[in-house]
Backbone as CSV, one residue per row, in Angstrom:
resi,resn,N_x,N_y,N_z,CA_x,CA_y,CA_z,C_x,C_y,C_z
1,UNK,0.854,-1.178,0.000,0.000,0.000,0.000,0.888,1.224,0.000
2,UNK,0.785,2.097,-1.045,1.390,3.477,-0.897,0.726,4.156,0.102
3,UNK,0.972,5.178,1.003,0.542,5.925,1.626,0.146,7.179,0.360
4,UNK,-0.628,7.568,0.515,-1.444,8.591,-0.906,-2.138,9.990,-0.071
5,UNK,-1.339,11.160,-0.644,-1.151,12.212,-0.407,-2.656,12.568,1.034
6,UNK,-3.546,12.058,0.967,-4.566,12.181,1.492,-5.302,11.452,2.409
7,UNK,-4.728,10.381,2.517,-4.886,9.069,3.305,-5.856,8.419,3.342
8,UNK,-6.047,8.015,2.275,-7.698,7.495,2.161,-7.417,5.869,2.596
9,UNK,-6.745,5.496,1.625,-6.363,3.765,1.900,-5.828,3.516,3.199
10,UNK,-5.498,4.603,3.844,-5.126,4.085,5.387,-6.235,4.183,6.320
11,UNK,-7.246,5.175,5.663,-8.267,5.240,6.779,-9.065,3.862,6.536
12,UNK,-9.449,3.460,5.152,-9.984,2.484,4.748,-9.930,1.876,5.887
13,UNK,-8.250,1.139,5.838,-7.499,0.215,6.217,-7.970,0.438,7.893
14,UNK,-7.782,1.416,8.339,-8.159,2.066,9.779,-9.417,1.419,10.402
15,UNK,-10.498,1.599,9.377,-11.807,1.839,9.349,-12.235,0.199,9.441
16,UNK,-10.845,-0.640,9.182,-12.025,-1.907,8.450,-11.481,-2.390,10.098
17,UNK,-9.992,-2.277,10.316,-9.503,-2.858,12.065,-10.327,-2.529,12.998
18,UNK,-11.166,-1.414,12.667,-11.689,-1.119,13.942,-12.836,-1.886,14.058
19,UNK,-13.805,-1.778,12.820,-14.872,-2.211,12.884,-15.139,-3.916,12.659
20,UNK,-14.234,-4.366,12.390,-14.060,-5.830,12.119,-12.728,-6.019,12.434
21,UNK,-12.390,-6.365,14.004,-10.962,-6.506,14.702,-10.478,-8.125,14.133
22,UNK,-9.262,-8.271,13.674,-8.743,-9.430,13.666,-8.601,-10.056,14.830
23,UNK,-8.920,-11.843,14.814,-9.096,-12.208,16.089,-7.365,-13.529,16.141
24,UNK,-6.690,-13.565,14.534,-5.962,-14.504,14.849,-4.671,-13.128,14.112
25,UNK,-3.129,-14.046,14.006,-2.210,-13.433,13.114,-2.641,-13.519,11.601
26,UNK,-3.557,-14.661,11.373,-3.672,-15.154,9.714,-4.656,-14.138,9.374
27,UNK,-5.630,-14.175,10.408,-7.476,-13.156,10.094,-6.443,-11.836,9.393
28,UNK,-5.459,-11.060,10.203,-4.689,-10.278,9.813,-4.006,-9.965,9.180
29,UNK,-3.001,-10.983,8.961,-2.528,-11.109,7.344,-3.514,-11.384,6.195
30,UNK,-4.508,-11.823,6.171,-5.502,-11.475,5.396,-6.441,-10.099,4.968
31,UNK,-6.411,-9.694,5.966,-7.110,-8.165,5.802,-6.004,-7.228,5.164
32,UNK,-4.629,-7.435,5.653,-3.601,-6.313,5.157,-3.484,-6.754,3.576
33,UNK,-3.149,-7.954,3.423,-3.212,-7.900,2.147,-4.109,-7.996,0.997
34,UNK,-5.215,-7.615,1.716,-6.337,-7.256,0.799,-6.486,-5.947,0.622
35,UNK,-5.558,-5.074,1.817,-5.580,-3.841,1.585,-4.259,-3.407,0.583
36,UNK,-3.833,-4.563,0.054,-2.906,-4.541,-0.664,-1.187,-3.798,-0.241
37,UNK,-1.277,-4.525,1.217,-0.244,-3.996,1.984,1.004,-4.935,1.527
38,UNK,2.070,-4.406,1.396,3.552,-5.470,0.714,3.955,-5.378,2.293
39,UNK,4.020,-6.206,3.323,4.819,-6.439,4.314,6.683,-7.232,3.976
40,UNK,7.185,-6.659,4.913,8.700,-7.094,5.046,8.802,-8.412,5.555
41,UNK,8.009,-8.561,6.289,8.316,-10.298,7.178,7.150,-10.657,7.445
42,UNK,6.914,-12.327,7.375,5.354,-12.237,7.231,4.752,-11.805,8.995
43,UNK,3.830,-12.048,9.296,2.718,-11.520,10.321,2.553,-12.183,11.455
44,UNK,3.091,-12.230,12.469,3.123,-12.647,13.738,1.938,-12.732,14.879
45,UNK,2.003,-13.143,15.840,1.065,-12.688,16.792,1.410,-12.007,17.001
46,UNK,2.871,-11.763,17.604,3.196,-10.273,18.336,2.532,-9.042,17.480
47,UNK,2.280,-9.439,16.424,1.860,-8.216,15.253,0.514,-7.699,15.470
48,UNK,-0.105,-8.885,16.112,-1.592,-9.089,16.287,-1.510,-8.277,17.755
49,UNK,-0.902,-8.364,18.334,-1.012,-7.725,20.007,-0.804,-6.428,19.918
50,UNK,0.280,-5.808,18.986,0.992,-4.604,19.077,-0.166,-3.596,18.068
51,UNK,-1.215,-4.365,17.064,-2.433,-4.073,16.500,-3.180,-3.478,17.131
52,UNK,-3.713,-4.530,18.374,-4.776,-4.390,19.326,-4.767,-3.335,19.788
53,UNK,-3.482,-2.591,20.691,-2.714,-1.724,21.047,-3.362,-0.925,20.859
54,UNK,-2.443,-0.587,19.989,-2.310,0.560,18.887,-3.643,1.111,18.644
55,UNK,-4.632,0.154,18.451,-6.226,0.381,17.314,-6.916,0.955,19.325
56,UNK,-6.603,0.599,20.054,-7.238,0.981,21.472,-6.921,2.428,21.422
57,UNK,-6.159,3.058,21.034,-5.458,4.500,21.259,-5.596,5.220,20.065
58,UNK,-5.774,4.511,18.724,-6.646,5.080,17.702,-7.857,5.592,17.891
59,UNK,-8.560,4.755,18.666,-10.150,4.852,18.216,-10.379,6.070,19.682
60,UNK,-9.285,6.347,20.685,-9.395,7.389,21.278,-8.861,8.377,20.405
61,UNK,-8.002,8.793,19.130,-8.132,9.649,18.544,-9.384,10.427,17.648
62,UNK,-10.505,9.247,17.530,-11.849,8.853,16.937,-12.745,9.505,17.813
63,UNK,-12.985,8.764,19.421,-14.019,9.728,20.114,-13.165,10.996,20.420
64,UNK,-12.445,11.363,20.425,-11.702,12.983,20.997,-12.960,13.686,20.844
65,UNK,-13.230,14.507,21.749,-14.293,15.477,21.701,-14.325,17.156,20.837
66,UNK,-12.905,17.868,20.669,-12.765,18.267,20.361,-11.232,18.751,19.639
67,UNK,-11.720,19.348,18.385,-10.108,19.216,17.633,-9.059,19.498,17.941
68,UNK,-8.385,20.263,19.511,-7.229,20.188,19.718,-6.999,18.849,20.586
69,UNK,-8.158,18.175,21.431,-7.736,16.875,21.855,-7.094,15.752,20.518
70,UNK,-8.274,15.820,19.974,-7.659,15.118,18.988,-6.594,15.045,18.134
71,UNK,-5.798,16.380,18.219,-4.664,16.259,17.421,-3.536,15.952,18.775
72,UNK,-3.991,16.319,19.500,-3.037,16.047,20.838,-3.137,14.795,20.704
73,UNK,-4.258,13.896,20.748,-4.029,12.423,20.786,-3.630,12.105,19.651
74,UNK,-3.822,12.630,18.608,-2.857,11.977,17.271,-1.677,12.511,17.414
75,UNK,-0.809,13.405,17.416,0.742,14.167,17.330,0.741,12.776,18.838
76,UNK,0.686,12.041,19.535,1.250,11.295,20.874,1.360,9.926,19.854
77,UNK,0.052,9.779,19.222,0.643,8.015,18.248,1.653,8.438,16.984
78,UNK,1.760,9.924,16.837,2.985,10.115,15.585,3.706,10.229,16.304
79,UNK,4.301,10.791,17.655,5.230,10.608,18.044,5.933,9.073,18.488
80,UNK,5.205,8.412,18.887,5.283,6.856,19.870,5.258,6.113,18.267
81,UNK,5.071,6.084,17.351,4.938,5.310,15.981,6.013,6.082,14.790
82,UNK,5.533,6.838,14.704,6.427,7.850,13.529,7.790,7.890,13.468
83,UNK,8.730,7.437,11.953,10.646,7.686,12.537,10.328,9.433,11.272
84,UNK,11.114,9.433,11.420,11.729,10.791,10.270,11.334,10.150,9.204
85,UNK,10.895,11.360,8.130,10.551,10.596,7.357,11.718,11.263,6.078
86,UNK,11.947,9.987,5.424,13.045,9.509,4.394,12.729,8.981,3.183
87,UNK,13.152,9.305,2.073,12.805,9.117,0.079,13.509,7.622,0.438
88,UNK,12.819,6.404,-0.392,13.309,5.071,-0.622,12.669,5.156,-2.022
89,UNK,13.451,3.645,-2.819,13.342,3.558,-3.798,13.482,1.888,-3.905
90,UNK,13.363,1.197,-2.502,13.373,0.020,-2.214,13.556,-1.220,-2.958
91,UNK,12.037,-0.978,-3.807,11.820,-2.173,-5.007,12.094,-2.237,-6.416
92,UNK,12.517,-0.500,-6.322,12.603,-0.138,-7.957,11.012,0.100,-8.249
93,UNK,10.516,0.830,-7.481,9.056,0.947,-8.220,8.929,2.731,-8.222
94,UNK,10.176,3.263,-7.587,9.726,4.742,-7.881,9.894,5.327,-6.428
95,UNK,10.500,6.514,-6.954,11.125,6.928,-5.082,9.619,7.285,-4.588
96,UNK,10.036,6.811,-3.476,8.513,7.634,-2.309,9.247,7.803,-1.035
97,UNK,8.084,8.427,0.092,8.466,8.536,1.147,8.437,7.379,2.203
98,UNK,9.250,7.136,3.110,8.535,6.156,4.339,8.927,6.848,5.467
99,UNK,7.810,6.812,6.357,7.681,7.387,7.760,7.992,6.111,8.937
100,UNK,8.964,5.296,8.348,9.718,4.415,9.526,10.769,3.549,9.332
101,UNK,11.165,2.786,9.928,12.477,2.121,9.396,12.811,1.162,9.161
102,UNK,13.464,0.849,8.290,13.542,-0.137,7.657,12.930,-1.649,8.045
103,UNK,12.622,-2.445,7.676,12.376,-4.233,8.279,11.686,-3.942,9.516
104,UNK,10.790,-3.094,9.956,9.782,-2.928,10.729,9.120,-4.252,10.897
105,UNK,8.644,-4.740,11.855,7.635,-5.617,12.306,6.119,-5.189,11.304
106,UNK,5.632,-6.044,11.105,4.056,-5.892,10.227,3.250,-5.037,11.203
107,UNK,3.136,-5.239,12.932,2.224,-3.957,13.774,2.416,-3.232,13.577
108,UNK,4.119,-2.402,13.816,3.961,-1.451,13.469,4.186,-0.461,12.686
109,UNK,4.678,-1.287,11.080,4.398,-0.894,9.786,2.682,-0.051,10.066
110,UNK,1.835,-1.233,10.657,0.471,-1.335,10.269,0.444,0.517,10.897
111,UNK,0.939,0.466,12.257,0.510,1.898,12.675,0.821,2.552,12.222
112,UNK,2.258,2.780,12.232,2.640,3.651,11.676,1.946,4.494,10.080
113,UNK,1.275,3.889,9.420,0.761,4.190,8.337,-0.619,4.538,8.500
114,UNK,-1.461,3.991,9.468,-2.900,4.511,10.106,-2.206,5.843,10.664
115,UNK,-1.279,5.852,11.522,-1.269,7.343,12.902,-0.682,8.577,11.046
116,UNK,-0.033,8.129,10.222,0.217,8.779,9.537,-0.984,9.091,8.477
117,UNK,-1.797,8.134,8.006,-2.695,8.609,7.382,-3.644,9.186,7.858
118,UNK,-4.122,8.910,8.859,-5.063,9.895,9.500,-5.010,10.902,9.836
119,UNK,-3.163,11.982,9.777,-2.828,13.180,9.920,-3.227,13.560,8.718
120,UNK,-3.144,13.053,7.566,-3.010,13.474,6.306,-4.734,13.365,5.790
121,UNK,-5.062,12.276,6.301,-6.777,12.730,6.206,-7.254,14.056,6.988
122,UNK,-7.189,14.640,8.486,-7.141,15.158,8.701,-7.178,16.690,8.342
123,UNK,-5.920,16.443,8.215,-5.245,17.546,7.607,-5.838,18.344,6.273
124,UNK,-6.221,17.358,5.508,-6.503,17.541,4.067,-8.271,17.960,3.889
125,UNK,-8.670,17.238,4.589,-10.074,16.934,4.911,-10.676,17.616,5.536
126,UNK,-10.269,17.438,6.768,-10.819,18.298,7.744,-11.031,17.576,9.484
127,UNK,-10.422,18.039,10.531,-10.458,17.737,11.764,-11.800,16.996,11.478
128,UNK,-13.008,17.165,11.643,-14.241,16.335,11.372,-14.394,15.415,10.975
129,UNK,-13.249,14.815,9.716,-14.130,13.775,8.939,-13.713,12.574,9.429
130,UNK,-13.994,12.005,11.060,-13.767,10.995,11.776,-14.659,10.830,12.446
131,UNK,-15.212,9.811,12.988,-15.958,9.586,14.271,-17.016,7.863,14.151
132,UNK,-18.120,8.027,15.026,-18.527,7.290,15.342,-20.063,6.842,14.528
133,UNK,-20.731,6.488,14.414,-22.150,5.965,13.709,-23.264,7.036,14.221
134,UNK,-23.861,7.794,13.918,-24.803,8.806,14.571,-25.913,8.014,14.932
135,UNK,-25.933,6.277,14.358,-27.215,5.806,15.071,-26.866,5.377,16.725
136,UNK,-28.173,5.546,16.983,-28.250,4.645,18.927,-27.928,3.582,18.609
137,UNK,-26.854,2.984,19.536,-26.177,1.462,19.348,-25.743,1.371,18.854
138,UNK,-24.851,1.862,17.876,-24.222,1.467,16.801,-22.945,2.251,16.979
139,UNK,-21.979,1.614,17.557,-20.643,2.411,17.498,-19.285,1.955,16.511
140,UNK,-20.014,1.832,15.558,-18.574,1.530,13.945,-18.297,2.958,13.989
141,UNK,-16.972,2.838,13.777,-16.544,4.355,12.868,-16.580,4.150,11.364
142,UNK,-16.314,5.405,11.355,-16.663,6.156,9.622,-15.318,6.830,9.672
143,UNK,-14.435,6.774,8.262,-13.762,8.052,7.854,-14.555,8.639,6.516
144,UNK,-14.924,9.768,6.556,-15.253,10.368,5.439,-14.610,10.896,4.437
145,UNK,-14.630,10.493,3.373,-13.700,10.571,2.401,-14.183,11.244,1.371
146,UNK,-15.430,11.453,1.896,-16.607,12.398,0.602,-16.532,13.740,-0.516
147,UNK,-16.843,13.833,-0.878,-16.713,15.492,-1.403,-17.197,16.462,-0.422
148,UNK,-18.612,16.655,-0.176,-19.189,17.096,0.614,-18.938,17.395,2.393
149,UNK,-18.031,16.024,2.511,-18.149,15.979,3.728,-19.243,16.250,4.963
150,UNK,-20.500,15.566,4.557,-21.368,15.324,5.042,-22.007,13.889,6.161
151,UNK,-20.460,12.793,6.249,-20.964,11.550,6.864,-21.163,11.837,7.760
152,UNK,-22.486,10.680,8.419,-22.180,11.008,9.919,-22.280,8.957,10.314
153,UNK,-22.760,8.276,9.026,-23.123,7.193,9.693,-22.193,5.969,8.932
154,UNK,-22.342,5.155,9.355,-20.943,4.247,8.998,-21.083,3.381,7.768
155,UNK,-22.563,3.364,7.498,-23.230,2.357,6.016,-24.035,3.091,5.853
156,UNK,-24.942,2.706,4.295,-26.253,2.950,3.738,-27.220,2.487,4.693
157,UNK,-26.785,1.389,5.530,-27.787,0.923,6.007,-28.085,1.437,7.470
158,UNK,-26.956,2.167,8.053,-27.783,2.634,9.124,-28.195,4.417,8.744
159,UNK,-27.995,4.695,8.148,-28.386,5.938,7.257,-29.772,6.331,6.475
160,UNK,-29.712,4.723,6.397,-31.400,4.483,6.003,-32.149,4.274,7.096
161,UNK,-31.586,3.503,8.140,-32.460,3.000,9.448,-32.930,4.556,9.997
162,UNK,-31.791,5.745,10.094,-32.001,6.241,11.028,-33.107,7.560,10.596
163,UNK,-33.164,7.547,9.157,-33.836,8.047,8.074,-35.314,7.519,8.214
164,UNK,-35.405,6.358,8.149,-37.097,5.594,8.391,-37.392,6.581,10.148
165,UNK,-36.517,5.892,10.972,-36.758,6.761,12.007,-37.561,8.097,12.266
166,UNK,-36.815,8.892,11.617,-37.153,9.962,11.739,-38.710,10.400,11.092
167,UNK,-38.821,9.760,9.836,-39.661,9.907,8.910,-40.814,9.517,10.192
168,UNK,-40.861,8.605,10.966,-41.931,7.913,11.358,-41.983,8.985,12.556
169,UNK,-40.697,9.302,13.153,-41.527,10.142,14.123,-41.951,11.749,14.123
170,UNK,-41.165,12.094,12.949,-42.362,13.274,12.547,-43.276,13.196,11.848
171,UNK,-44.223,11.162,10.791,-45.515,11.337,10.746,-46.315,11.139,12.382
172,UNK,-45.480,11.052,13.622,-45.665,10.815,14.800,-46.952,11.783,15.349
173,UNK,-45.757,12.832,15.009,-46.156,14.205,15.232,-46.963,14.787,15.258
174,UNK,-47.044,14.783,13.262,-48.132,15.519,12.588,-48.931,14.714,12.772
175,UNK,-49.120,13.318,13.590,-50.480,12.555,13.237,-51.120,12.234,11.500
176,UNK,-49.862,12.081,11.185,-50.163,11.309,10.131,-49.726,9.956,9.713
C-alpha cells in the first residue's frame, strides 16, 4: 500500500480494524493484504497484540471530543509510531516517502501508516471527517472521504435505518 497524499487507503485500512478486529495473526494477514499492503516479514502474533494496542489509542483519537484533543491524541501516536521521514526507492518501483524504518515488524508498519494517514486525512479533509455511527447502538466508525463531507453514519444501512426513524416520528407528530 502506498501511503497517498490524502490518506484514504489508510483510513480504509483504519476503518475496516476497527470495525471488524482481527481475532488470529492469519485473520490479519488477510485483511492487510487485501488492503494490498507489501509487508517485510510475514505476520506474527506479536503483530496481532501490538495491533490491538495501537487500534485501542486510535479509536481514542476517533471519540476525541474536540479538535485540539484530537490532534493532541494523534501528534502522541505520531510521536510513539512515527521515525523521520526519508525518500526510498526500495523495489525499484519509484522513489517515495517512508515514515519508519527499515524491516519494521508488520504492527507497526500497520501503525505507523494509520497514525500517519489519518494526519493526512485530517489535515486535508478536515479535523471532522472521523468519528462514530450517529445511530443509537451502533458504534462503527466512519472516515469520510466524501466530497461534501457530510458523513455522519458508517453504512447505507444505518443511514437508512435512522432516516425511516425519523420519517416515522415526525408522521408521529403531525399525526399522520
Amino acid at each position: 500500500m502506498r501511503l497517498n497524499d490524502d490518506g484514504k487507503e489508510a483510513m480504509q485500512l483504519a476503518v475496516s480494524l476497527a470495525n471488524d478486529p482481527p481475532s488470529t495473526a492469519e485473520e490479519l494477514a488477510r485483511m492487510l493484504a487485501a488492503a494490498d499492503l507489501a509487508l517485510p516479514r510475514a505476520v506474527a502474533d506479536d503483530d496481532l497484540v501490538e495491533i490491538r494496542a495501537f487500534m485501542r489509542r486510535w479509536l481514542a483519537v476517533v471519540d476525541a471530543g474536540a479538535e485540539p484533543e484530537r490532534a493532541e491524541r494523534l501528534n502522541s501516536l505520531l510521536a510513539d509510531y512515527a521515525a523521520h521521514p526519508r525518500l526510498t526507492d526500495h523495489r525499484g518501483t519509484g522513489w517515495h516517502l517512508h515514515f519508519r524504518e527499515d524491516d519494521c515488524p508488520a504492527g507497526r508498519l500497520v501503525a505507523v501508516i494509520i497514525a500517519i494517514g489519518t494526519a493526512l486525512h485530517l489535515v486535508e479533509r478536515g479535523m471532522g471527517r472521523l468519528g462514530r455511527c450517529a445511530v443509537s447502538g451502533c458504534d462503527r466508525v466512519w472516515a469520510d472521504c466524501s466530497r461534501p463531507g457530510t458523513q455522519r453514519y458508517c453504512s447505507p444501512h444505518c443511514a437508512n435505518t435512522d432516516a425511516v426513524r425519523r420519517h416515522r416520528e415526525k408522521a408521529r407528530r403531525t399525526g399522520r
